[in-house]
N, C-alpha and C positions, 0 to 999 in steps of 0.2 A: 504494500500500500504506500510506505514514505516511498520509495524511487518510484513506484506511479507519478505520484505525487511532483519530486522533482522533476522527471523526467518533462511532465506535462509543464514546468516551471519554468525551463531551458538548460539544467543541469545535465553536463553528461557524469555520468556513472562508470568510474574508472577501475572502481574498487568494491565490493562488497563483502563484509565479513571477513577483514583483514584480523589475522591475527599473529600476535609476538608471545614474546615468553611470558611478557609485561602486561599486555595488554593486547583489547579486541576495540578494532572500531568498526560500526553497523555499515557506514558509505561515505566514500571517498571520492570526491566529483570533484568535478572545474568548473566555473560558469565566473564570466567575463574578465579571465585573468586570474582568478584567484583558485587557489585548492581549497576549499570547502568538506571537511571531516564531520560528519552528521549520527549523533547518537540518536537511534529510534528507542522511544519507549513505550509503552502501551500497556492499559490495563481495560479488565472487562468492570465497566462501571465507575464509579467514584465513592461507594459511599465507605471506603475505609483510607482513600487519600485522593489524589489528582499521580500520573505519569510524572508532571511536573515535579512532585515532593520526591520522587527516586532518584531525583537528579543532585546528590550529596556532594559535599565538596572533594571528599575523596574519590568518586565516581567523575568530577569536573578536572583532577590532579591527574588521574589517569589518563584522560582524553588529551590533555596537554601533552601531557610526555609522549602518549603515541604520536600524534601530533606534529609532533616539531620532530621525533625520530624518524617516520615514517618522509616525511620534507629533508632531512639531512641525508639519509638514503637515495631518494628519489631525486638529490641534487637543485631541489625546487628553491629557485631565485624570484619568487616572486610572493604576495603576500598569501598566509594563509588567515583561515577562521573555523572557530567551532560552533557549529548548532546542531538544534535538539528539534525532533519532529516527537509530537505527545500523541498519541491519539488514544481515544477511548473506545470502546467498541459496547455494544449491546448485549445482553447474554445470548442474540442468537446472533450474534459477532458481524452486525453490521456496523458502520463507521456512526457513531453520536458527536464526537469531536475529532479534529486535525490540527493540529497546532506547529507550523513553525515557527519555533524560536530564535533568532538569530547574534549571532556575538553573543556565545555563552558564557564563553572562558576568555 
């Protein structure tokens, strides 16, 4: 659903479900210049928090480091960013909310 999502944005999808010893990041795109690292979170409903509340400082310390690793690898000279796609679903897991958040970290 989030690379639908970007996809239909203008994001292209370079990366999906990268993972290190360190760390995993959900999608890793480009869109106009910049590399874009996108943590998807999704829960079914809200009534015990929001996607958004999963997104802990230690969980935003991870996405950095992948982050900036994954650009020091990749040789990438140009700027990067972290966001967060939230989405919530239905119990019969249709979409209720989409959320992108952008400049997380």
């Amino acid at each position: 659903m989030a690379r639908e999502f970007l996809e239909q944005k203008g994001y292209e999808v370079i990366e999906q479900n990268y993972k290190t010893k360190y760390s995993e990041i959900d999608l890793i795109c480009q869109k106009l210049g910049e590399l874009v690292f996108v943590e998807v979170r999704t829960k079914i409903g809200e009534n015990f928090g929001t996607p958004e509340d999963t997104l802990t400082p230690k969980k935003l310390g991870k996405m950095r480091f992948g982050a900036t690793s994954y650009a020091a690898f990749a040789k990438w000279q140009g700027p990067i960013k972290i966001d967060a796609i939230c989405i919530v679903l239905t119990p019969t897991r249709e979409i209720s909310r989409l959320t992108h958040h952008q400049n997380i970290a």
